[in-house]
C-alpha positions in Angstrom: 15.3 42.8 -69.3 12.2 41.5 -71.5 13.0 38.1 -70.1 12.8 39.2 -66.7 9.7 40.7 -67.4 8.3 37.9 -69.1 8.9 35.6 -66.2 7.5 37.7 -63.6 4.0 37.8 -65.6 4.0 34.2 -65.9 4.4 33.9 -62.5 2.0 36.0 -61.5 -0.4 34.4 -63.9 0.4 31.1 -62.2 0.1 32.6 -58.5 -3.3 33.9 -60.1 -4.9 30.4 -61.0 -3.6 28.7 -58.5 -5.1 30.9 -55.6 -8.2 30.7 -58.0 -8.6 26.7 -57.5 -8.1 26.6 -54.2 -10.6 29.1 -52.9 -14.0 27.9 -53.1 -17.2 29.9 -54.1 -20.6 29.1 -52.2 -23.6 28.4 -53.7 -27.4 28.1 -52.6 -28.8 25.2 -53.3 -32.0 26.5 -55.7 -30.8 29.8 -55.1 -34.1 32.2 -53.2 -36.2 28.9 -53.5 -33.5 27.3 -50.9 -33.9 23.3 -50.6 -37.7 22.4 -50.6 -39.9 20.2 -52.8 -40.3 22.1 -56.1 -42.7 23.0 -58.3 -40.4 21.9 -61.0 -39.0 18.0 -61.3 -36.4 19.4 -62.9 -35.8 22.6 -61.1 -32.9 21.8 -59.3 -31.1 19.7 -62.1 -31.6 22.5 -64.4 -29.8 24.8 -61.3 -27.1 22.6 -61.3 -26.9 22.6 -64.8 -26.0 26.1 -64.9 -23.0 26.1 -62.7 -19.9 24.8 -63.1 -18.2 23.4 -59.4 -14.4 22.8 -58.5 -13.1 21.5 -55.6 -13.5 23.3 -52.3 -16.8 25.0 -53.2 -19.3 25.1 -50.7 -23.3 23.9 -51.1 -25.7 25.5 -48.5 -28.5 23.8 -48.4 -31.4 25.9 -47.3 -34.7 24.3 -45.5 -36.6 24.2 -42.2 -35.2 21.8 -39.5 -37.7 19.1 -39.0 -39.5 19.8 -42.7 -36.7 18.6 -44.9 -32.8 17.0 -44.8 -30.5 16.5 -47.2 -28.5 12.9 -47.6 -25.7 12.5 -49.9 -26.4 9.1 -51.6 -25.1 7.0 -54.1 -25.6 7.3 -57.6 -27.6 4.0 -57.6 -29.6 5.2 -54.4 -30.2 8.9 -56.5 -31.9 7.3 -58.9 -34.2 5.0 -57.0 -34.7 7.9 -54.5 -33.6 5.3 -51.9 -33.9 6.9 -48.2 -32.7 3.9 -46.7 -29.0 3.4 -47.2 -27.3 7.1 -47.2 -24.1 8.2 -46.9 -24.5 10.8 -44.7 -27.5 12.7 -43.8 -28.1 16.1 -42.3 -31.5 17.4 -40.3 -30.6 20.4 -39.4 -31.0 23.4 -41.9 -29.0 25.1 -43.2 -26.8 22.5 -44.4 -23.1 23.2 -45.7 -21.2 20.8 -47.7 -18.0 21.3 -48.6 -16.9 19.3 -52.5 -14.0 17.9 -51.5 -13.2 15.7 -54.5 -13.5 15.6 -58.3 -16.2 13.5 -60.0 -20.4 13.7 -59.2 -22.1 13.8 -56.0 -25.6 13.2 -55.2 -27.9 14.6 -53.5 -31.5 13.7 -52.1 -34.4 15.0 -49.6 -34.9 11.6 -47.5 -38.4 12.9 -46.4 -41.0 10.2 -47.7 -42.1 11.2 -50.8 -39.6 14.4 -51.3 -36.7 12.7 -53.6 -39.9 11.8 -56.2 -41.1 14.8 -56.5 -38.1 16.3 -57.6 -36.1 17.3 -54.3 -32.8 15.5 -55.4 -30.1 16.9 -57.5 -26.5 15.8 -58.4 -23.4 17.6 -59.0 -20.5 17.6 -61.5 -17.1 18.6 -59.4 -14.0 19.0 -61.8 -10.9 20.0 -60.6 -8.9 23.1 -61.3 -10.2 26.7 -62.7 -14.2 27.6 -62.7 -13.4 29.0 -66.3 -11.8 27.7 -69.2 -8.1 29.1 -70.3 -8.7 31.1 -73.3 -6.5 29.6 -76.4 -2.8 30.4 -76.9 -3.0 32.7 -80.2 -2.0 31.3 -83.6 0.8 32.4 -85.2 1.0 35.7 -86.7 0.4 35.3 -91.0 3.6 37.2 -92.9 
């Protein structure tokens, strides 16, 4: 019976992290600052920072059609706040972008002037659980 038992928790506990990974959470780009140029350089770095993002979450980026857009870039083009040679680019606020892969993404403001000033943040994606498994425990002393 205990092995019964056993095997139904560890199914469950699979079932658990796997409905885990695929549903996404949404996040707000800067959170009640939305997407705008910040008062910060590093505001929305550090926001990033703070999060950890699997695949299938969702980014909403926040800002006023016609003031700001977002364009997902290259890595290269991130750095050099290039506006000319973007991936993709959205005008129309609020924009939602769904991480559909592992690895980084970038983000800019391809407004003239925006990307320097700080409007421009990229994105670690990693694939499976939001939080870490907590360690199997040692083995008992005698």
């Amino acid at each position: 019976m205990g092995g019964k038992i056993s095997m139904a928790a560890f199914f469950v506990v699979l079932a658990a992290n796997v409905l885990q990974s695929t549903d996404g959470a949404t996040y707000k780009v800067g959170d009640s600052t939305g997407w705008r140029v910040p008062t910060n350089i590093d505001f929305y770095q550090d926001w990033a920072d703070d999060r950890v993002f699997v695949v299938g979450d969702v980014l909403v980026f926040n800002f006023t059609t016609g003031k700001q857009d977002v364009a997902v870039v290259t890595e290269a083009a991130y750095e050099a706040c290039n506006t000319t040679d973007t991936i993709t680019i959205m005008c129309n606020g609020p924009a939602r972008i769904t991480l559909n892969r592992t690895g980084d993404f970038y983000f800019i403001c391809a407004v003239p002037g925006h990307c320097s000033a700080g409007q421009k943040v990229r994105v670690e994606v990693k694939n499976g659980n939001r939080h870490a498994a907590a360690p199997a425990p040692g083995p008992l002393p005698n």
